[in-house]
C-alpha atoms as an extended CHARMM CRD file, in Angstrom:
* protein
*
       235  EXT
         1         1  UNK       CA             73.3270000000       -5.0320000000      -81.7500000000  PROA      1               0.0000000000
         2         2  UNK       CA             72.9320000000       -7.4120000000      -78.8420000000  PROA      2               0.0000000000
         3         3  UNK       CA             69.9820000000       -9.2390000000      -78.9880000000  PROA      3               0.0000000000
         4         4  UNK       CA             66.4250000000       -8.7580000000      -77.0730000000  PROA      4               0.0000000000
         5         5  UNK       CA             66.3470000000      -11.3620000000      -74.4760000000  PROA      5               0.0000000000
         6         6  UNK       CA             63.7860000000      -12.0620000000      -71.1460000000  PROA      6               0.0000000000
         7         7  UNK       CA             65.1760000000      -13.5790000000      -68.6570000000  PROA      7               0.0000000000
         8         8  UNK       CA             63.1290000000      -15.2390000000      -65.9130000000  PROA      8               0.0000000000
         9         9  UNK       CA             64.4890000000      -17.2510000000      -62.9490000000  PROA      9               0.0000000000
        10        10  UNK       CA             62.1350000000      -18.4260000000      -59.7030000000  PROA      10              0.0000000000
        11        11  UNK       CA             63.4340000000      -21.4360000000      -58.9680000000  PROA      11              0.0000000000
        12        12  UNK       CA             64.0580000000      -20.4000000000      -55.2240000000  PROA      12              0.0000000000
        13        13  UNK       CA             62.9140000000      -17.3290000000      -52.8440000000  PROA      13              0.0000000000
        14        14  UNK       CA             63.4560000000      -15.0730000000      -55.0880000000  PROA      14              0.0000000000
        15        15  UNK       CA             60.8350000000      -14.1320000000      -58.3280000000  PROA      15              0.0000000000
        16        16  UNK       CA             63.0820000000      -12.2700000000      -61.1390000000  PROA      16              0.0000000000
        17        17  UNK       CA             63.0910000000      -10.8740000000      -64.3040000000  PROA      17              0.0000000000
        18        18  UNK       CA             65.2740000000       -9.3620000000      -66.2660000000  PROA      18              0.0000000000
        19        19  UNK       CA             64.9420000000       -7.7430000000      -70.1540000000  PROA      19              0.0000000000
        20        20  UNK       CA             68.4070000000       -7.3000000000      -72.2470000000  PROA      20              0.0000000000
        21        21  UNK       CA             68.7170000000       -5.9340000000      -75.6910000000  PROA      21              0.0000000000
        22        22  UNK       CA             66.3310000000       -2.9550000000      -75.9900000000  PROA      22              0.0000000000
        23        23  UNK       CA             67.2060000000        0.5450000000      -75.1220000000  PROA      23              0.0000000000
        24        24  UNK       CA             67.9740000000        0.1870000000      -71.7370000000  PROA      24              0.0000000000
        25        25  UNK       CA             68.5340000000       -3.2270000000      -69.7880000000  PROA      25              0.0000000000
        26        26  UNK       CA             66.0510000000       -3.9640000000      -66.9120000000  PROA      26              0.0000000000
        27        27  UNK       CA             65.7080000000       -5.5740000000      -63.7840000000  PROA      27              0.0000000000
        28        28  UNK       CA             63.2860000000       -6.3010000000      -61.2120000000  PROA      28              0.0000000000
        29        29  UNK       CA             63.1270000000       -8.8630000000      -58.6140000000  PROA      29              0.0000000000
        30        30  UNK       CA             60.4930000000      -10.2090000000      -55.0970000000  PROA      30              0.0000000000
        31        31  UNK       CA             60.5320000000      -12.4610000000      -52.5880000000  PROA      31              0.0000000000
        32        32  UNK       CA             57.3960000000      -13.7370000000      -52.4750000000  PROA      32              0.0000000000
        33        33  UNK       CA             57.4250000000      -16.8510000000      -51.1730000000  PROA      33              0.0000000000
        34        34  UNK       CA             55.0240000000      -19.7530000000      -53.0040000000  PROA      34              0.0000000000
        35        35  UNK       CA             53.1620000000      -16.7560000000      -55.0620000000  PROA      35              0.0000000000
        36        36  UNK       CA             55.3950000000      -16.3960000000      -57.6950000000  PROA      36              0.0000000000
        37        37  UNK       CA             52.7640000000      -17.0360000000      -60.1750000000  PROA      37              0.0000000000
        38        38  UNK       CA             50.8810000000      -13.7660000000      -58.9970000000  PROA      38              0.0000000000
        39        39  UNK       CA             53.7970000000      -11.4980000000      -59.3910000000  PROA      39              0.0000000000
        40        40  UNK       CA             56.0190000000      -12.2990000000      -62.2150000000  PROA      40              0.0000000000
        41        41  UNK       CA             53.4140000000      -11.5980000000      -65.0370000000  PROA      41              0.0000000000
        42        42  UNK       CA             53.3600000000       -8.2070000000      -63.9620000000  PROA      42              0.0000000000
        43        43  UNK       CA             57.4140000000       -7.9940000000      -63.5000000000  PROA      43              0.0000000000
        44        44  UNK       CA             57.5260000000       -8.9140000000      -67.0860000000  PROA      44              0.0000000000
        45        45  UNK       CA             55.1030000000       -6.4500000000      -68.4440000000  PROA      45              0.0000000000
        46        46  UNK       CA             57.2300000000       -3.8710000000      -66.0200000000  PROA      46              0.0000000000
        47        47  UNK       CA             60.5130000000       -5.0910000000      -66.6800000000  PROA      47              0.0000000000
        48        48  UNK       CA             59.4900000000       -4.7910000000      -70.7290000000  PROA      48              0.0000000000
        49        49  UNK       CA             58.6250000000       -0.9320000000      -69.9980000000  PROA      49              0.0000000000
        50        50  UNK       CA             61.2780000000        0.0860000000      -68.3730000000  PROA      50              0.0000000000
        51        51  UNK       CA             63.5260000000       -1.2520000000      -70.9260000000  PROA      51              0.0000000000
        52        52  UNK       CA             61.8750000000        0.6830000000      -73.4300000000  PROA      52              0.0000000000
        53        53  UNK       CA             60.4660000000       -3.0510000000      -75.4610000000  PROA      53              0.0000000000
        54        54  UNK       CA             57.9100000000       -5.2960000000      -76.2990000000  PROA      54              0.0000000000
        55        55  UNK       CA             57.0980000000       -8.6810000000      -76.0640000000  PROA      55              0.0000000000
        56        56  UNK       CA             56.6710000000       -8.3350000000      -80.1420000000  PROA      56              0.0000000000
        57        57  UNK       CA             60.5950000000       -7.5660000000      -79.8460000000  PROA      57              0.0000000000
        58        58  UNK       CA             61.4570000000      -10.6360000000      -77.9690000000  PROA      58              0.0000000000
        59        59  UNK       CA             64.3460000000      -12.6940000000      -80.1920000000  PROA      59              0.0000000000
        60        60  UNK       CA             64.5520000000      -15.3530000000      -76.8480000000  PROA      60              0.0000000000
        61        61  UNK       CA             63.2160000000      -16.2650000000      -73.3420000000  PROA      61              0.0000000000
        62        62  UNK       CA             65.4530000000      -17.5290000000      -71.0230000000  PROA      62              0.0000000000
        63        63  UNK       CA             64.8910000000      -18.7760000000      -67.7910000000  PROA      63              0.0000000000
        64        64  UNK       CA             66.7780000000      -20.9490000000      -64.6560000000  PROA      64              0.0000000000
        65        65  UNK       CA             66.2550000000      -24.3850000000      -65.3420000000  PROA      65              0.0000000000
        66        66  UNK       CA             67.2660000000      -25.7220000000      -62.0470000000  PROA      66              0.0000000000
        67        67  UNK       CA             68.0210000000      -27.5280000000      -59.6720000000  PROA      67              0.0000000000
        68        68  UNK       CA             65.4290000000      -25.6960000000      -57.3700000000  PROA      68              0.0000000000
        69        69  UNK       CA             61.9580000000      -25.8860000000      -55.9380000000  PROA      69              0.0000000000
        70        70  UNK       CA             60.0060000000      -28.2450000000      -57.7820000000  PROA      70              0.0000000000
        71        71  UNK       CA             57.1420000000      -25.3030000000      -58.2850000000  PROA      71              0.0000000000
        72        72  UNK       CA             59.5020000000      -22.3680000000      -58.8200000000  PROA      72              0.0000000000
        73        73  UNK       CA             61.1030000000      -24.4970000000      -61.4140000000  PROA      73              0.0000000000
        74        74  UNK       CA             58.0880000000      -25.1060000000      -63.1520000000  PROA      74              0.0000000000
        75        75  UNK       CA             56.6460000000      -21.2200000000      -63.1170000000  PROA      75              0.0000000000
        76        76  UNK       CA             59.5800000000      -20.4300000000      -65.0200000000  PROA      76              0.0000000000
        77        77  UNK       CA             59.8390000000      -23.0860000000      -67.7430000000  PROA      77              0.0000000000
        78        78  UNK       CA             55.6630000000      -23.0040000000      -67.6560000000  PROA      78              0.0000000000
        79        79  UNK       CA             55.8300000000      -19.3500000000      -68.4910000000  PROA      79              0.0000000000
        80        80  UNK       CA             58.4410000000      -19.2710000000      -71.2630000000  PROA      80              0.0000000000
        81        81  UNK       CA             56.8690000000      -22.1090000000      -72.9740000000  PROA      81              0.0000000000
        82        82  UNK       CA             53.8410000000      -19.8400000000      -73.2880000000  PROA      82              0.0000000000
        83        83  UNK       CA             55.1350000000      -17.5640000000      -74.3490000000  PROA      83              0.0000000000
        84        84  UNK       CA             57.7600000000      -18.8750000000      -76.5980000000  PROA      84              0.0000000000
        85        85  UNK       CA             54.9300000000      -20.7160000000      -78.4200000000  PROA      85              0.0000000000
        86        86  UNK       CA             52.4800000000      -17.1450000000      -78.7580000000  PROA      86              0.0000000000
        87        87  UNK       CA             55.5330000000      -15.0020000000      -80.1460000000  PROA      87              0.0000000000
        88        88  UNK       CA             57.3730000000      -17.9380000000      -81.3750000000  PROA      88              0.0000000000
        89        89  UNK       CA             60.5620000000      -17.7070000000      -80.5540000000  PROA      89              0.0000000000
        90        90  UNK       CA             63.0070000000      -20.2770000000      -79.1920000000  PROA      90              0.0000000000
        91        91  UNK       CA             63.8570000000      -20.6690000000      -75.4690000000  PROA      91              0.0000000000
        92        92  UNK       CA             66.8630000000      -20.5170000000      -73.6480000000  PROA      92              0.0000000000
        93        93  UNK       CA             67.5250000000      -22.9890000000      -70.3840000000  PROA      93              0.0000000000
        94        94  UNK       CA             70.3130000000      -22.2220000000      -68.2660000000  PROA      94              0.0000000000
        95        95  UNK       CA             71.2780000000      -24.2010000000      -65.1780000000  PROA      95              0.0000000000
        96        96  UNK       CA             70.9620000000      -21.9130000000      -61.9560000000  PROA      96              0.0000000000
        97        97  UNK       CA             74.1290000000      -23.4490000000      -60.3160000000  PROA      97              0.0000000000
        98        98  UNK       CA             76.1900000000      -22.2970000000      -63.8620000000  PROA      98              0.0000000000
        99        99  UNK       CA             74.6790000000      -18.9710000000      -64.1280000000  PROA      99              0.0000000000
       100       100  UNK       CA             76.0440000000      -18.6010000000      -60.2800000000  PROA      100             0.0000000000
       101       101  UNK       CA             79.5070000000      -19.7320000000      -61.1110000000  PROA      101             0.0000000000
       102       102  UNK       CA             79.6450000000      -17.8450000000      -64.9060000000  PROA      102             0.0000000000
       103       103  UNK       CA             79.3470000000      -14.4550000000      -63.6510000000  PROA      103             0.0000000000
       104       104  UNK       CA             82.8090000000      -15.1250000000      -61.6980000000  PROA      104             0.0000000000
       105       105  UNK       CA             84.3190000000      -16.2240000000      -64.9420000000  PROA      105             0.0000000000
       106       106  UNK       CA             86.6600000000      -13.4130000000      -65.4950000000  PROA      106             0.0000000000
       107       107  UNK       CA             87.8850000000      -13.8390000000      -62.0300000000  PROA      107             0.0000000000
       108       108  UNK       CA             88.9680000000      -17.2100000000      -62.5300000000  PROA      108             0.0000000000
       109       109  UNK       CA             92.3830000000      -18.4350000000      -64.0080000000  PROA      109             0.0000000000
       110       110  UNK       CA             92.6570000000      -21.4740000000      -66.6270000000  PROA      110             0.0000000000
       111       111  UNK       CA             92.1680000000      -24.7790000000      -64.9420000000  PROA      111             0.0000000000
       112       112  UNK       CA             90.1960000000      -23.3270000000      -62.0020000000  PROA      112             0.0000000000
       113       113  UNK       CA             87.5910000000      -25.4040000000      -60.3660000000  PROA      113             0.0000000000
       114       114  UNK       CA             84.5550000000      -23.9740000000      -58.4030000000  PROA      114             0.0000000000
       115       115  UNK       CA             81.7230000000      -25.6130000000      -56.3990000000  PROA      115             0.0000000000
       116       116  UNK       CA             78.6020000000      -23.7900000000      -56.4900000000  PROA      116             0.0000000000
       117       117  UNK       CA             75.7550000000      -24.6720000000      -53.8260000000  PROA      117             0.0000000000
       118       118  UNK       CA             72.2370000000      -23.3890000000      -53.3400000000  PROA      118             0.0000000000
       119       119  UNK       CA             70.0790000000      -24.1030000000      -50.6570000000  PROA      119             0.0000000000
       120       120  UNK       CA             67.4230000000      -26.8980000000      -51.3180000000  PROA      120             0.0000000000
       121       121  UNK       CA             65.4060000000      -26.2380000000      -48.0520000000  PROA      121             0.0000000000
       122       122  UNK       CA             64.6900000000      -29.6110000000      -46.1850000000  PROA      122             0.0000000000
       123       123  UNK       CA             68.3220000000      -28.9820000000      -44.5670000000  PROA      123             0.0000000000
       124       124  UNK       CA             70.0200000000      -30.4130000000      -47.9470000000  PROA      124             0.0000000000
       125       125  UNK       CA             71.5090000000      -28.8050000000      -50.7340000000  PROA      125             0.0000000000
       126       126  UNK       CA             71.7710000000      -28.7880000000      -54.3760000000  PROA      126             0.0000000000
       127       127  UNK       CA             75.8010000000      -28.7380000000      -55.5730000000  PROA      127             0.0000000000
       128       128  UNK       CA             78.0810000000      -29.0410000000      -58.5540000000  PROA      128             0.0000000000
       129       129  UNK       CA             81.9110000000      -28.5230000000      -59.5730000000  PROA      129             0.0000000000
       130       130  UNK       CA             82.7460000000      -26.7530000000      -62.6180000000  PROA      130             0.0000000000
       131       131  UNK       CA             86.2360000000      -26.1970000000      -64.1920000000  PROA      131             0.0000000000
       132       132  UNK       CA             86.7550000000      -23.1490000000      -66.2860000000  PROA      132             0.0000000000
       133       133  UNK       CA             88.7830000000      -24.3230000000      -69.6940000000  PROA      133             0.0000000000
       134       134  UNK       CA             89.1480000000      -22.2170000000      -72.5160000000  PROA      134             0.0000000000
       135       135  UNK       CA             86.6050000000      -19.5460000000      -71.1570000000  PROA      135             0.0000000000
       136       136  UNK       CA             83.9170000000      -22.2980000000      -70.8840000000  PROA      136             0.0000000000
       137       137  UNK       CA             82.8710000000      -23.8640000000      -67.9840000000  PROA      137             0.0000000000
       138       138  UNK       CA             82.9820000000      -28.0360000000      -68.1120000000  PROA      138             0.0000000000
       139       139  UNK       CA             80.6700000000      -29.9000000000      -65.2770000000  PROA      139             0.0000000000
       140       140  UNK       CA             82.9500000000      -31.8270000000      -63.2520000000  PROA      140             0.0000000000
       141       141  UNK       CA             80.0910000000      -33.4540000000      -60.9910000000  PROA      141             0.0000000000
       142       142  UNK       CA             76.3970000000      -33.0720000000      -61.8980000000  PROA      142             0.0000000000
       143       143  UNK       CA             73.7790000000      -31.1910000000      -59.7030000000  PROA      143             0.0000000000
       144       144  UNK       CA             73.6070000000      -33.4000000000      -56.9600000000  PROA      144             0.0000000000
       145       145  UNK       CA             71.8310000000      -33.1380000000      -53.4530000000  PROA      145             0.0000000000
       146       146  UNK       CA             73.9230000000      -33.1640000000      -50.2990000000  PROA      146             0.0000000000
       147       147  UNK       CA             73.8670000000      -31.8950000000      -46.8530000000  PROA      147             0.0000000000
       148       148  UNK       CA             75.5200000000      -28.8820000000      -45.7340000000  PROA      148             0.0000000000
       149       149  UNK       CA             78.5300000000      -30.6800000000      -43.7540000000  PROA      149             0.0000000000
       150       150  UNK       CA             79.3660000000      -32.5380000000      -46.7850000000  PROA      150             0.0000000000
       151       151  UNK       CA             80.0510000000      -29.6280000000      -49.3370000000  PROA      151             0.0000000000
       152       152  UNK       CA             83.7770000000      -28.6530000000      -48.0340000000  PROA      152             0.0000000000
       153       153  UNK       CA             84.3750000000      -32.5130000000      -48.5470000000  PROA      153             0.0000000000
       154       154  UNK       CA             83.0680000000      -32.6640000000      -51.6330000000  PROA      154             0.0000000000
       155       155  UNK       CA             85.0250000000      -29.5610000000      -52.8490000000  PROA      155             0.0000000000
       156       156  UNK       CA             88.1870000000      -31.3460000000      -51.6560000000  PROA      156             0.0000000000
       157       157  UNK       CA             87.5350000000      -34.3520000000      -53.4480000000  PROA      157             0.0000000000
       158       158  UNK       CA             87.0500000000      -32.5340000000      -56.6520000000  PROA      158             0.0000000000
       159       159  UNK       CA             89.8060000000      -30.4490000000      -56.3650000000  PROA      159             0.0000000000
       160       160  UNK       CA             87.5510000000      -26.8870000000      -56.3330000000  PROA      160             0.0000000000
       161       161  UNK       CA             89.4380000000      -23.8010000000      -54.9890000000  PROA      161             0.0000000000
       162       162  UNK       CA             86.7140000000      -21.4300000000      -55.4720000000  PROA      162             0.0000000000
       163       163  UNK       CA             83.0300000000      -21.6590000000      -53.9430000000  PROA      163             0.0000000000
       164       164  UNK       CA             80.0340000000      -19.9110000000      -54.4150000000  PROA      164             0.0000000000
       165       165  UNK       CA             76.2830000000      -19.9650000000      -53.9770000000  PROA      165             0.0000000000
       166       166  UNK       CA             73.5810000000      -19.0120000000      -51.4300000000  PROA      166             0.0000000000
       167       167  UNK       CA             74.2740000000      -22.2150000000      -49.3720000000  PROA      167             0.0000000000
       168       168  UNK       CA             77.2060000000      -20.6920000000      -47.6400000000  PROA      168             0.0000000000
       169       169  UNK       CA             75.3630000000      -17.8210000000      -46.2830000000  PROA      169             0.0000000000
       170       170  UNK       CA             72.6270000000      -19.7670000000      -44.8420000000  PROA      170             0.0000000000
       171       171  UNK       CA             74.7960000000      -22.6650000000      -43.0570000000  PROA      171             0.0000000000
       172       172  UNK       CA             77.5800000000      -20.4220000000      -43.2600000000  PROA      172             0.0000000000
       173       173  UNK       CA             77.6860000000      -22.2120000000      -39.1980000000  PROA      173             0.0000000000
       174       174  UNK       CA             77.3750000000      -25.9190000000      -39.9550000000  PROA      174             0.0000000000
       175       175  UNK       CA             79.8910000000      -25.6870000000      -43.2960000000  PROA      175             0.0000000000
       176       176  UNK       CA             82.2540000000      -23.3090000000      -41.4800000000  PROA      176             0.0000000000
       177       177  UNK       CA             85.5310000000      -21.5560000000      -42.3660000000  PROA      177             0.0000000000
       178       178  UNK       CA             85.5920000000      -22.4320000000      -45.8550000000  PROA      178             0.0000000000
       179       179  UNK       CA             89.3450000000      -21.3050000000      -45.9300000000  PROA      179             0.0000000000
       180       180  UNK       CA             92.1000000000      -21.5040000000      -47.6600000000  PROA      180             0.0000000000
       181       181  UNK       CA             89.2930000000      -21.8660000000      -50.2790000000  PROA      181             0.0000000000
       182       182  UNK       CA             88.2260000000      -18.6350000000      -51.4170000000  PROA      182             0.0000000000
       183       183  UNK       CA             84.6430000000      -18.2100000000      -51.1560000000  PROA      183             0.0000000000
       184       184  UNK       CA             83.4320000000      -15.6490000000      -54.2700000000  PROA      184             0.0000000000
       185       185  UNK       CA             80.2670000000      -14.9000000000      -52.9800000000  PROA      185             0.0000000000
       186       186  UNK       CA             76.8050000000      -15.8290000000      -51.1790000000  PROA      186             0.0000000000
       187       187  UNK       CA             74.0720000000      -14.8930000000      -53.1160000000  PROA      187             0.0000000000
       188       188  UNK       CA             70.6060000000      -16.0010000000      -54.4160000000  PROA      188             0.0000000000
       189       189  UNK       CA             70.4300000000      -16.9270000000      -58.3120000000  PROA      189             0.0000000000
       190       190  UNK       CA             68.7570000000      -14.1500000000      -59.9260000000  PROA      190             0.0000000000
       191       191  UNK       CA             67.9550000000      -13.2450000000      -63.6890000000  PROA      191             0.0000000000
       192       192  UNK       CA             70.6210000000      -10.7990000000      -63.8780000000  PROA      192             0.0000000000
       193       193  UNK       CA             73.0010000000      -13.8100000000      -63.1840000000  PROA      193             0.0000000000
       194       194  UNK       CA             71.0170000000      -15.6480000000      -66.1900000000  PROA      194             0.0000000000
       195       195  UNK       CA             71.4170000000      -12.4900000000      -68.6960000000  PROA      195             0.0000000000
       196       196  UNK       CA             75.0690000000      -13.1350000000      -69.5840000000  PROA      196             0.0000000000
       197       197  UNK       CA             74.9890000000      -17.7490000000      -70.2000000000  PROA      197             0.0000000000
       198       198  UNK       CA             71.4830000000      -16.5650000000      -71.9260000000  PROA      198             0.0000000000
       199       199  UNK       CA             73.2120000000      -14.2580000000      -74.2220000000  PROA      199             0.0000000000
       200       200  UNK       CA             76.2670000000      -16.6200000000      -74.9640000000  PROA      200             0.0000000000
       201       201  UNK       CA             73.9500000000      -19.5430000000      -75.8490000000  PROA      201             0.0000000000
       202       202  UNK       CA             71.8920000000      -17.4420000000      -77.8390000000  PROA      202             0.0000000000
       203       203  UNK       CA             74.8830000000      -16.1260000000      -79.8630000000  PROA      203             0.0000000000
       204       204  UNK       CA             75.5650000000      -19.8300000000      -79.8210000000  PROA      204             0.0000000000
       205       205  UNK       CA             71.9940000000      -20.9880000000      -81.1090000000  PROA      205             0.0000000000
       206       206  UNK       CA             71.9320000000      -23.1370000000      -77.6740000000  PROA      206             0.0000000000
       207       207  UNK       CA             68.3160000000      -22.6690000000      -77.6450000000  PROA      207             0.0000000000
       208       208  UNK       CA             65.2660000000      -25.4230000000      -77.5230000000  PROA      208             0.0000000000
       209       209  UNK       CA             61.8370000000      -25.2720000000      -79.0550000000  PROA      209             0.0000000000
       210       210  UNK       CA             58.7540000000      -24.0000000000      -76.3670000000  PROA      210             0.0000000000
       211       211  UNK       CA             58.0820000000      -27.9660000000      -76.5420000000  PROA      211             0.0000000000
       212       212  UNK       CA             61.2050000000      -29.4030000000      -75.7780000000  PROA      212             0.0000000000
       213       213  UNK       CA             61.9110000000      -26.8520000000      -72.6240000000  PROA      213             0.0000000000
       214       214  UNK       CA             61.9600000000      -28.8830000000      -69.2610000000  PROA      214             0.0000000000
       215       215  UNK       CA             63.1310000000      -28.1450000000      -66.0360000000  PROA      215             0.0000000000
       216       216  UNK       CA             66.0710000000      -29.5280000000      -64.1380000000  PROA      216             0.0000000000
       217       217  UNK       CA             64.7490000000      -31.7990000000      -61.5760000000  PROA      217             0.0000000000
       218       218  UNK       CA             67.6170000000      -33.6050000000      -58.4910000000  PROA      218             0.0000000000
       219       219  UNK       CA             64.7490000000      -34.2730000000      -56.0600000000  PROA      219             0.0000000000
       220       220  UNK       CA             62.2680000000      -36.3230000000      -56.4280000000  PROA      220             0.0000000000
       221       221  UNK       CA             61.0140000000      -36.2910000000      -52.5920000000  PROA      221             0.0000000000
       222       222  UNK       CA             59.8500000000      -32.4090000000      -52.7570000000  PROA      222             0.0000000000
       223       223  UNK       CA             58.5670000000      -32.0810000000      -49.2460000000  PROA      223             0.0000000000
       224       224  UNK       CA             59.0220000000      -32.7050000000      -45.3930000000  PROA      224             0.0000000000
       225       225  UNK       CA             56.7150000000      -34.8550000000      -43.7880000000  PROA      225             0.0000000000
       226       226  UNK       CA             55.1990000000      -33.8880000000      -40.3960000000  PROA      226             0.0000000000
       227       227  UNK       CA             57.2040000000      -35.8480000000      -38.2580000000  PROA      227             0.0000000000
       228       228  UNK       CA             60.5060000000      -34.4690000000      -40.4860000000  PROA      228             0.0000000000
       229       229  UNK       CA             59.1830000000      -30.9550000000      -39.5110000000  PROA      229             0.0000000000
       230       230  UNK       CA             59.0920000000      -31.7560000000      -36.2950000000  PROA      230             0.0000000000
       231       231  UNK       CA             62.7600000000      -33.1750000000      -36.0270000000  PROA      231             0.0000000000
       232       232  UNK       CA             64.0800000000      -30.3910000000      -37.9130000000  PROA      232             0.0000000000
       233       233  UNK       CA             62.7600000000      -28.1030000000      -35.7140000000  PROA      233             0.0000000000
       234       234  UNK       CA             64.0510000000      -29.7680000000      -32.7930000000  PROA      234             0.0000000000
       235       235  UNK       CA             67.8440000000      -29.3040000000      -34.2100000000  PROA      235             0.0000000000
């Protein structure tokens, strides 16, 4: 029987949850913008309910450990570490920019390489290359920031045929035609795109202690100043 699992991921735009395990899986996700705190409590008690569960049947908690927004990043591992220490159970981090590329996994042929990118606001984004070896994906470059312009370049140099990641939607114009790489898809990192590395690592006993948990920081300068604003506005 596959095990009972929360997922949680807010470490951008998007607030998600998702509940594996129980009699039906579960998913529900917002946008809503710095209030994640005020939603997700109440997407977990949902989320729990519509899987037909219980927090008392929790085996794990997983959530997106980054990179991301410094406070969406911290919601997430905040949350799970309260709650892995009141049912006490172990936690599960997964890396968003993984998660992104692992869903793709069956897609991908033996020796592949993929660069996955999510926006990191402040016109920069957050980036690594993977390469899929015996079904496993090894980290080729560690989450880094970069601009926009730069990813193409830096899939080159790594030798990545496959792309993926929210970055290429939103400066789909700056990065351009990303062919004859093959670009797998756009999209924000949600807890559905946790549920499957959770349940691996669980299998795995990848997990952490609620005390050990920490997020994945890249950034340490988290916001623009006023004059930045300005200038990026200007562009």
């Amino acid at each position: 029987m596959a095990s009972a699992l929360l997922c949680l991921e807010s470490s951008g735009n998007l607030c998600s949850v998702a509940v594996t395990g129980f009699d039906r899986e579960a998913y529900l996700q917002s946008e809503p913008g710095q209030k994640h705190t005020k939603v997700i409590l109440g997407m977990i008690r949902g989320c729990l309910t519509a899987a037909g569960g219980s927090r008392k049947g929790l085996q794990g908690i997983a959530f997106g450990s980054g990179p991301g927004a410094f406070t969406g990043l911290r919601v997430a591992c905040g949350l799970a570490q309260g709650l892995g220490w009141a049912l006490n159970i172990p936690l599960i981090p997964v890396n968003t920019l993984l998660a992104l590329g692992y869903i793709h996994h069956e897609t991908l042929e033996e020796g592949s390489r993929l660069l996955s990118a999510i926006d990191a606001r402040m016109h920069e984004c957050y980036c690594a290359v993977f390469r899929y070896e015996n079904h496993e994906f090894k980290e080729v470059t560690a989450p880094a920031l970069c601009k926009p312009s730069e990813l193409l370049a830096i899939a080159d140099d790594n030798g990545a045929e496959f792309l993926c990641g929210n970055a290429f939607r939103i400066y789909a114009d700056e990065i351009g035609d990303p062919a004859p790489k093959k670009l797998l898809s756009t999209d924000d990192v949600n807890a559905q795109m946790i549920v499957p590395l959770a349940r691996k690592y669980f299998e795995e006993n990848k997990t952490v202690d609620a005390a050990e948990a920490s997020p994945l920081y890249v950034r340490d300068h988290v916001a623009l100043t006023i004059e930045e604003r300005k200038a990026e506005k200007s562009r």
